[in-house]
C-alpha positions in Angstrom: 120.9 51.4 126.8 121.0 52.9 130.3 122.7 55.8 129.0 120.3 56.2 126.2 117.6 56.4 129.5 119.1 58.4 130.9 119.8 61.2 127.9 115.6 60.9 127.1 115.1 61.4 130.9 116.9 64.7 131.0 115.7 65.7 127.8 112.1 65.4 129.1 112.9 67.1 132.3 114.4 69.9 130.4 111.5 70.3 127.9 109.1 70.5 130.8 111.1 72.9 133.3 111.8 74.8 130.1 108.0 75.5 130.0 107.7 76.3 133.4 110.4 79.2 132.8 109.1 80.5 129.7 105.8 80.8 130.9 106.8 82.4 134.2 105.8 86.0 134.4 106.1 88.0 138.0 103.2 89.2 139.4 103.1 93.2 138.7 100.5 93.5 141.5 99.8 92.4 145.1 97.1 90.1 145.6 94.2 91.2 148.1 95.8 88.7 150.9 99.8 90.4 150.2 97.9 93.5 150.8 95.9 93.0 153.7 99.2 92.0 155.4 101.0 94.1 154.2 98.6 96.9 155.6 96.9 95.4 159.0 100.2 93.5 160.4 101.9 96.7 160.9 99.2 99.0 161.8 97.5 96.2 164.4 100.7 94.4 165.6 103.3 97.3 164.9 105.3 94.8 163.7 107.9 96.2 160.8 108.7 92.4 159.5 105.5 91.4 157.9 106.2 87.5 157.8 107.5 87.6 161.8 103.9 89.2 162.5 102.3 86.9 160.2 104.0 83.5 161.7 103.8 84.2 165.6 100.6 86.0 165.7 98.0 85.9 162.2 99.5 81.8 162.0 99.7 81.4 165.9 98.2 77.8 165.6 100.4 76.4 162.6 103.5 77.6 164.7 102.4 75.8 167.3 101.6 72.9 165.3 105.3 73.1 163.4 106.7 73.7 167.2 104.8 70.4 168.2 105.9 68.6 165.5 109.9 70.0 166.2 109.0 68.4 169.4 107.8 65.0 168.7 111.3 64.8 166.3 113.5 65.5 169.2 111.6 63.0 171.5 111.4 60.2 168.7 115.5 60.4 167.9 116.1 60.6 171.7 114.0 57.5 172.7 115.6 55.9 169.5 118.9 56.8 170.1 119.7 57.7 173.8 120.2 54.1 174.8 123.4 53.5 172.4 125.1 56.2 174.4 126.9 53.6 176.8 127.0 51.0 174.4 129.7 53.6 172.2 131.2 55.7 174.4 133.4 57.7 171.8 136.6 56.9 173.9 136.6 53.0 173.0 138.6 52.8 170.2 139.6 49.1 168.9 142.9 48.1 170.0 145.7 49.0 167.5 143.8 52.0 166.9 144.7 55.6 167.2 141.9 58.3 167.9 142.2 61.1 165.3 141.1 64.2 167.2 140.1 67.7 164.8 142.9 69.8 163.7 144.5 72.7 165.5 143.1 74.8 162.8 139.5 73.8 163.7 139.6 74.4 167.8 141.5 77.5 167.3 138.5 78.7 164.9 135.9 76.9 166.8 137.2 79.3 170.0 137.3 82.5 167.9 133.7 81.9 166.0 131.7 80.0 168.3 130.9 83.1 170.7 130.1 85.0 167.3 127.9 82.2 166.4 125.6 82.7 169.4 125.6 86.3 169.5 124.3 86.2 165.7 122.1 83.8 167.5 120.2 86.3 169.8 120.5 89.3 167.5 118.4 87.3 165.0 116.0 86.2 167.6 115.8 89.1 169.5 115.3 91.5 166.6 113.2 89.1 164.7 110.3 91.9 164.3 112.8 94.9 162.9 114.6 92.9 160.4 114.4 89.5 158.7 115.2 86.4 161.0 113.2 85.2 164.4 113.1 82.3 166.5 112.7 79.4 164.0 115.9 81.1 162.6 117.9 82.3 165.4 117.3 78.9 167.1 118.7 77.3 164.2 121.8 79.2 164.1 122.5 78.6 167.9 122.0 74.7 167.4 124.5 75.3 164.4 126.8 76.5 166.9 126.0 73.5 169.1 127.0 71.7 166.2 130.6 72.8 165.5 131.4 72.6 169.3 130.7 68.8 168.9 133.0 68.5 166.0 136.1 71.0 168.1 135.5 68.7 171.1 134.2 65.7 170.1 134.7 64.5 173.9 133.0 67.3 175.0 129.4 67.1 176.8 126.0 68.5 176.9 123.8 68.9 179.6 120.6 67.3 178.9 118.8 67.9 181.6 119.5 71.5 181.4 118.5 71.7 178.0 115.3 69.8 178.5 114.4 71.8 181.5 115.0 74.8 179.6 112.9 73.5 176.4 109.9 72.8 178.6 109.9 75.6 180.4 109.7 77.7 176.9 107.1 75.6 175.7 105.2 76.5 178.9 105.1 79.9 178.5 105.0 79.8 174.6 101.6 78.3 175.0 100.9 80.4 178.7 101.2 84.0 176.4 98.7 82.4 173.6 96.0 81.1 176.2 96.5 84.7 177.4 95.8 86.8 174.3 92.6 84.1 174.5 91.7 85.8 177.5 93.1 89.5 177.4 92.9 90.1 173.6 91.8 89.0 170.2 92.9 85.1 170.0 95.8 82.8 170.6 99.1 84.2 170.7 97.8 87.5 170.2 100.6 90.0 171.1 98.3 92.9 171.5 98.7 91.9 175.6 101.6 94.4 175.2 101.7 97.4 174.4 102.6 98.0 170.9 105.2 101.1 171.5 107.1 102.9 168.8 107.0 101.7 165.8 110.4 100.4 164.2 111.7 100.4 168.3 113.7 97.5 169.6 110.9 97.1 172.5 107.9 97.2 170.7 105.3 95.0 168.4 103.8 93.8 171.9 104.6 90.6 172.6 106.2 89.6 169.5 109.5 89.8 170.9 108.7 87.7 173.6 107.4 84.9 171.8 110.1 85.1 168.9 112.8 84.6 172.5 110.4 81.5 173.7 110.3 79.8 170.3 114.3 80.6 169.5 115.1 79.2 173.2 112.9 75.8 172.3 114.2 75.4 169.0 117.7 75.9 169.6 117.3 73.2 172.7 115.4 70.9 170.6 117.7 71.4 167.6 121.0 70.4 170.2 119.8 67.8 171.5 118.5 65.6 168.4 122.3 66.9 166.7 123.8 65.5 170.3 121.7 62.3 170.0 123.1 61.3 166.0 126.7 62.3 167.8 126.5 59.5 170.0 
């Protein structure tokens, strides 16, 4: 009988996902919105990646709100967590028991990609509004790097306060430059406070590149430390 459930189950998700896809037809023009972007974020920001200009300066209030939120995550697992640390220290082992450390195979890689791993890191932040990537995704890829450090030395430490330091302090100025294009230009975050420069040119788009560094520097913090706090 489950079985039988199960079978009409799929068979109804299938008839209505079928539907879906037969009734799907691409869009063979841009809507006014795609066009307005795609036509004022270069020409006002100088920005060559459309969504980079749209997130960090058109959106400048929902990325702060999705930064905030980032936030609140990273404080809520670290007050949940960052009492156990002493309670588990990864060294106790029960008695009889033997410690199984990673493989050769993953320190030796760990050592070869790791420094690859944050070098992709910046380049994707720091050329966020050439190409696709940014600090959201940059960030990301330096906390994955965090990560596979942890599981090559699972003895190994982070520094904390360091990295909290470092998160507030881009957080500061993250919000510092939007109160500032309040003041100096159009609205928050707007990166006209900078010059513009050459088009397609690594320093250019204004301040674009700036923020993209801020948020890449606070989510890759953030991002290490909530992945540190589940390791211990």
């Amino acid at each position: 009988m489950k079985r039988v459930f199960t079978l009409l189950v799929l068979v109804a998700f299938g008839f209505v996902f079928s539907g879906l896809v037969g009734d799907y037809s691409e869009r063979q023009t841009l809507s006014a919105l795609a066009q307005y972007y795609l036509t004022e974020v270069p020409r006002e920001l100088g920005a060559p990646n459309i969504v980079t200009g749209i997130l960090i300066s058109f959106r400048g209030f929902d990325t702060l709100g999705e930064v905030a939120v980032l936030f609140m995550v990273a404080a809520s697992v670290g007050t949940l967590l960052g009492g156990r640390k002493s309670e588990q220290e990864p060294s106790q082992t029960a008695p009889g028991e033997q410690a199984v450390g990673p493989s050769e195979l993953v320190r030796n890689g760990a050592e070869v990609v790791l420094p690859l791993i944050f070098l992709f890191g910046a380049y994707v932040i720091m050329n966020g509004h050439l190409s696709a990537g940014g600090g959201f995704q940059g960030g990301a890829v330096v906390a994955s790097g965090v990560m596979l450090f942890m599981l090559a030395y699972p003895r190994g430490s982070i520094d904390h306060r360091f990295l909290s330091i470092t998160e507030s302090l881009a957080g500061v100025l993250y919000v510092s430059i939007g109160i500032l294009g309040m003041i100096f230009a159009g609205g928050f975050l707007d990166s006209t406070i900078l010059p513009r420069g050459d088009f397609g040119a690594f320093l250019s788009a204004g301040a674009i590149p700036v923020i993209s560094a801020l948020l890449g520097i606070k989510v890759g913090a953030e991002l290490s430390v909530i992945i540190d706090r589940f390791r211990s």
